[in-house]
C-alpha positions as CSV (number, residue, x, y, z in Angstrom):
1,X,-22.6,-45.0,-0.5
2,X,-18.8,-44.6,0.1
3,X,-18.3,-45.4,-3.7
4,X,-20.3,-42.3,-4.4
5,X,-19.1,-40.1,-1.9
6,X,-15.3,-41.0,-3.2
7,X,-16.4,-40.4,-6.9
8,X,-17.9,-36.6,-6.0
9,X,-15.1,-35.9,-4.0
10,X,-12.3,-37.3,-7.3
11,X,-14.9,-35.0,-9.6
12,X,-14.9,-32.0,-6.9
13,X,-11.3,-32.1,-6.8
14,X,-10.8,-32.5,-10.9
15,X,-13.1,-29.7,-11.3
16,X,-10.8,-27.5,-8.9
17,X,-7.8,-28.4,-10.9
18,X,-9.6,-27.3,-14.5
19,X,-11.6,-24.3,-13.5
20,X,-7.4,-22.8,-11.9
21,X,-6.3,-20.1,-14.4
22,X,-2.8,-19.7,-14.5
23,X,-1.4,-16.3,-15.0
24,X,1.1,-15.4,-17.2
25,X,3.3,-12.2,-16.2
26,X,7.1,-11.2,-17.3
27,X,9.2,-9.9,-14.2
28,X,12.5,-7.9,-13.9
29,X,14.5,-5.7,-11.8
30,X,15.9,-2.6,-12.9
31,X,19.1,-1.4,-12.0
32,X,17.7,0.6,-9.1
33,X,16.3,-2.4,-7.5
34,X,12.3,-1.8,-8.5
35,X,11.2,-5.1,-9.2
36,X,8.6,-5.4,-11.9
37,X,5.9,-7.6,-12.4
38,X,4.0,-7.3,-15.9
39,X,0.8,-9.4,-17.1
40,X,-0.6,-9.0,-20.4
41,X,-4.3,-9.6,-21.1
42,X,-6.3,-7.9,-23.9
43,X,-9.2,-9.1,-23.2
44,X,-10.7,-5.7,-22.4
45,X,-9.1,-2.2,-22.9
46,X,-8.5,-1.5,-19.5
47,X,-5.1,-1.7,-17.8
48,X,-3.4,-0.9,-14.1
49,X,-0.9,0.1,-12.6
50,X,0.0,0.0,-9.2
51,X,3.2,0.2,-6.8
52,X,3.2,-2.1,-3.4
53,X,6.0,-0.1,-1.0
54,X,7.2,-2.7,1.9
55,X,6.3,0.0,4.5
56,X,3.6,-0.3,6.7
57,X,2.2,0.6,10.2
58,X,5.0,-1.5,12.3
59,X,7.6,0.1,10.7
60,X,9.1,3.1,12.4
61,X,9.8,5.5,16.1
62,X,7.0,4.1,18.4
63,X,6.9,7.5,19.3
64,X,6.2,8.2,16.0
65,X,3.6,6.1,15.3
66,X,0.8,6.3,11.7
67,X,3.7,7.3,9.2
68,X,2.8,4.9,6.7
69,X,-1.0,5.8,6.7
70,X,0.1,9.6,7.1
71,X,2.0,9.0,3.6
72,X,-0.4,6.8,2.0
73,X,-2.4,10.6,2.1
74,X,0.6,12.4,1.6
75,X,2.1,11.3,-1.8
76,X,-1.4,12.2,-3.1
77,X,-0.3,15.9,-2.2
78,X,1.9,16.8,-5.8
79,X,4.7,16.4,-7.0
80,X,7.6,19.1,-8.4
81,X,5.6,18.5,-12.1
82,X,2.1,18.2,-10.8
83,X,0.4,21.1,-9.2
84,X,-1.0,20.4,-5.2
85,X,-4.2,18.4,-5.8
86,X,-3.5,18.0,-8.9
87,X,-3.3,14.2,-8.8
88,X,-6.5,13.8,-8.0
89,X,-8.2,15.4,-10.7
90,X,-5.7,14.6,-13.7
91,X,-6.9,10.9,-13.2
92,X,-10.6,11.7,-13.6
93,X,-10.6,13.6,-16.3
94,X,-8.4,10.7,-18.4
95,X,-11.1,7.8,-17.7
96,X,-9.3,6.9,-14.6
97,X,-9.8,5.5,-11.2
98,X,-7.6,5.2,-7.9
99,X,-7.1,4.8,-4.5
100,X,-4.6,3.6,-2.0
101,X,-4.6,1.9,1.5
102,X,-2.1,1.0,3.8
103,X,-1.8,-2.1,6.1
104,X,0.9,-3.1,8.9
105,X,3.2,-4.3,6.2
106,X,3.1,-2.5,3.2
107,X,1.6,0.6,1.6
108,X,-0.4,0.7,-1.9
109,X,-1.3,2.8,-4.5
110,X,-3.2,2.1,-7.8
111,X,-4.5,3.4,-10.8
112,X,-7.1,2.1,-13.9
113,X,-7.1,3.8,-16.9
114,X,-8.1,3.1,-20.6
115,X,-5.0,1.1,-22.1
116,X,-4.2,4.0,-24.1
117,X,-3.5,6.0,-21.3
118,X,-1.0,3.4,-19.9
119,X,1.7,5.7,-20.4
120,X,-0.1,8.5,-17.9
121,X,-0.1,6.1,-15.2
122,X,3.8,5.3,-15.0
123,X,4.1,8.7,-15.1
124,X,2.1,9.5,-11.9
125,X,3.7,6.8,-10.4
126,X,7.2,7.8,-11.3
127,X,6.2,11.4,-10.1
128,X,5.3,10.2,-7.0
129,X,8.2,8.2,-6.4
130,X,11.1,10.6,-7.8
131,X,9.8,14.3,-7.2
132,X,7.1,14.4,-4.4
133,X,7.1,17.6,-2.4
134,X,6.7,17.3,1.3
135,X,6.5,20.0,2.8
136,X,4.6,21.8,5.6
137,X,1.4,22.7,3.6
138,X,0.5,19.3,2.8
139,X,1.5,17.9,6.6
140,X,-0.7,20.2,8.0
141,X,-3.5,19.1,5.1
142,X,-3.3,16.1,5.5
143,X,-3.1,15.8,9.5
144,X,-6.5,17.5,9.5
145,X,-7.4,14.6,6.8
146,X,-6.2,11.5,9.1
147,X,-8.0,12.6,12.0
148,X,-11.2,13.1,10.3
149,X,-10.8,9.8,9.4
150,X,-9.9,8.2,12.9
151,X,-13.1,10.2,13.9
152,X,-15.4,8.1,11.0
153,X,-13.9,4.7,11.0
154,X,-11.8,4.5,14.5
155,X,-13.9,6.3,17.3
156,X,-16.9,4.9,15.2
157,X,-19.1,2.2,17.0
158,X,-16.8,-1.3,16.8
159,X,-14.3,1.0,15.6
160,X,-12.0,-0.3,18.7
161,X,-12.3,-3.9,17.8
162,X,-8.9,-4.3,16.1
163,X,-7.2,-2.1,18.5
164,X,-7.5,-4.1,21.0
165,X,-7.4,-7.8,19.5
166,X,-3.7,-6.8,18.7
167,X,-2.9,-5.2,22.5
168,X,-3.5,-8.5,23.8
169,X,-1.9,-10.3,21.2
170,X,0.9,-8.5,21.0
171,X,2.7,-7.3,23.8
172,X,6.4,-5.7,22.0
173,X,6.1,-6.5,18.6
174,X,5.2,-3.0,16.5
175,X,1.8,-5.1,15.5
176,X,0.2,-3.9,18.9
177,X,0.1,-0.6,18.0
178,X,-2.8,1.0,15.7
179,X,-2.3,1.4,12.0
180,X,-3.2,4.6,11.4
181,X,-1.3,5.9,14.6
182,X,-1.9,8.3,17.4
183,X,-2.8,11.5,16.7
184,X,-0.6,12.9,19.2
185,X,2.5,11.6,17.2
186,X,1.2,13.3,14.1
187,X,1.2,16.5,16.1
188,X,4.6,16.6,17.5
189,X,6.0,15.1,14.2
190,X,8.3,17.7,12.2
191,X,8.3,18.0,8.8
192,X,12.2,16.9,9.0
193,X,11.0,13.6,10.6
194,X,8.3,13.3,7.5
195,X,11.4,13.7,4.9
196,X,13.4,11.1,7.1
197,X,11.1,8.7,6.8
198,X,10.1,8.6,3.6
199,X,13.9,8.9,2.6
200,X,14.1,5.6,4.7
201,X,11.1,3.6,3.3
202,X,10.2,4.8,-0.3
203,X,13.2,3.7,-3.1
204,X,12.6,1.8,-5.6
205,X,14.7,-0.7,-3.8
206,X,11.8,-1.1,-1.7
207,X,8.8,-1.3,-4.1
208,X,7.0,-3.3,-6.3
209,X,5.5,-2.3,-9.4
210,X,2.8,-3.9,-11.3
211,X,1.3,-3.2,-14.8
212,X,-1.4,-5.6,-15.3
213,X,-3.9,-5.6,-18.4
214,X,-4.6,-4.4,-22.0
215,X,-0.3,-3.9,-22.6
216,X,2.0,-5.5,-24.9
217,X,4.8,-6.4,-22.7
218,X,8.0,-5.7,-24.5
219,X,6.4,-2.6,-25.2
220,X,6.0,-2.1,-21.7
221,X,8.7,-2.9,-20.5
222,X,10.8,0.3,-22.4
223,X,8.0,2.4,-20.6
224,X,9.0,1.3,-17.4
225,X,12.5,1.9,-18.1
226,X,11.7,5.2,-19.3
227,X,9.6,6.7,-16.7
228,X,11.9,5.1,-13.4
229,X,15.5,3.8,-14.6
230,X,16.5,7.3,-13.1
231,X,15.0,6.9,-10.4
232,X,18.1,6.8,-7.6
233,X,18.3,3.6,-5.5
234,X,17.3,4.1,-1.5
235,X,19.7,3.0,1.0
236,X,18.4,-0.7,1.8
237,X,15.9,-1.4,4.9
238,X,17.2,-2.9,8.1
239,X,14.6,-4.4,10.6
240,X,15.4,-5.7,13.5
241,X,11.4,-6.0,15.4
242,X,11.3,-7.4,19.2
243,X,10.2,-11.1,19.4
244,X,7.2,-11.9,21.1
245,X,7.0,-15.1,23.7
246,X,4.3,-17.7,22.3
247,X,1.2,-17.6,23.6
248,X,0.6,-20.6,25.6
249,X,-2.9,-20.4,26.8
250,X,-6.5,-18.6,26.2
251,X,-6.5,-15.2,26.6
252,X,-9.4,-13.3,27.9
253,X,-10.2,-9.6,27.7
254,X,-12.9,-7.0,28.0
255,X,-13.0,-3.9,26.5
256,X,-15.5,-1.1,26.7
257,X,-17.0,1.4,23.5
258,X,-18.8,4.6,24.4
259,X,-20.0,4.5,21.4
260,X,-22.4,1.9,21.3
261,X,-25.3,2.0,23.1
């Protein structure tokens, strides 16, 4: 019976190792300090392309909390070459698809098109990057956006449940506070505090971008020079986040939802 069990757990282990598909991608910097990351696969004629910023909900004024979510909604606003809400619809009507989401470390954006539009999506991305208007129109949008969603998802029933897993297990560290912020933060926040940060957090110093799919890779690569080589380099990001004692011992907490029943 061992015998056996040894042979199925050599052939489980064997069968791991063939079924792994290794991934071929090509990866760069530019000049600028975007780092690139570029995977060819035509096995359908479909491609993406997305940009990871290394900005997320723990970075920024505590009092001043949400500015990463706020601009995952923002940077959807325009640009100085792309009429407000604008972006949203030119994707559609090219075969498209995107979205974006934000977590406590970084903030992402994507889009799929048909491979022939592959060229369109650097483009949006580069727009987004280089010439994004911020201004007071779109921070007072999309302020009435964010809190519409802390209303569906947040102050929903179990909506609480992260919240407070990460106020009693972090007690300094940015971690313990909520991602998509405190409304009353968003309020008081001026538009000059909006610029700031986003001057802060969103070179191409600080980015990853990512074309994966139906590409041919050298190609690709002049596209990527084209669209974001003059792109200017952010000044680089310093962190310097509280340290948190271990935890030690079991921790037990109650918390309370009005909303459920």
């Amino acid at each position: 019976m061992k015998k056996i069990l040894l042979l199925f757990s050599i052939f489980l282990l064997m069968s791991g190792h063939l079924l792994a598909q290794q991934v071929d991608f090509t990866e760069f910097n530019l000049e600028n300090g975007l780092h690139v990351i570029l995977h060819q696969d035509n096995s359908a004629p479909v491609v993406t392309t997305s940009i990871m910023y290394d900005v997320g909900g723990k970075d920024g004024d505590r009092e001043r909390t949400g500015f990463a979510h706020f601009f995952e909604h923002l940077l959807f606003e325009g640009s100085e070459n792309i009429g407000r809400g604008e972006f949203m619809k030119i994707i559609p009507a090219n075969g498209g698809s995107f979205n974006a989401n934000t977590s406590q470390d970084r903030t992402y954006y994507y889009e799929s098109f048909p491979s022939n539009k592959l060229e369109l999506g650097l483009w949006l991305e580069s727009e987004r990057m280089l010439h994004p208007v911020i201004d007071q129109v779109g921070v007072d949008t999309q302020n009435e956006v964010v809190k519409e969603e802390k209303r569906q998802r947040y102050d929903a029933p179990y909506g609480k449940l992260l919240k407070v897993l990460n106020e009693n297990l972090f007690k300094v560290h940015p971690y313990k506070d909520e991602n998509i912020g405190k409304m009353e933060h968003l309020d008081a926040a001026t538009l000059e505090e909006f610029m700031a940060y986003h001057k802060t957090y969103y070179g191409p110093n600080n980015a990853v971008l990512i074309v994966a799919g139906d590409i041919e890779t050298e190609e690709t690569i002049e596209l990527v020079k084209k669209y974001f080589d003059e792109v200017p380099r952010g000044n680089e990001v310093v962190r310097n986040f509280p340290k948190e004692e271990p935890i030690t011992e079991n921790i037990r907490a109650k918390a309370y939802d009005r909303n459920i029943q």
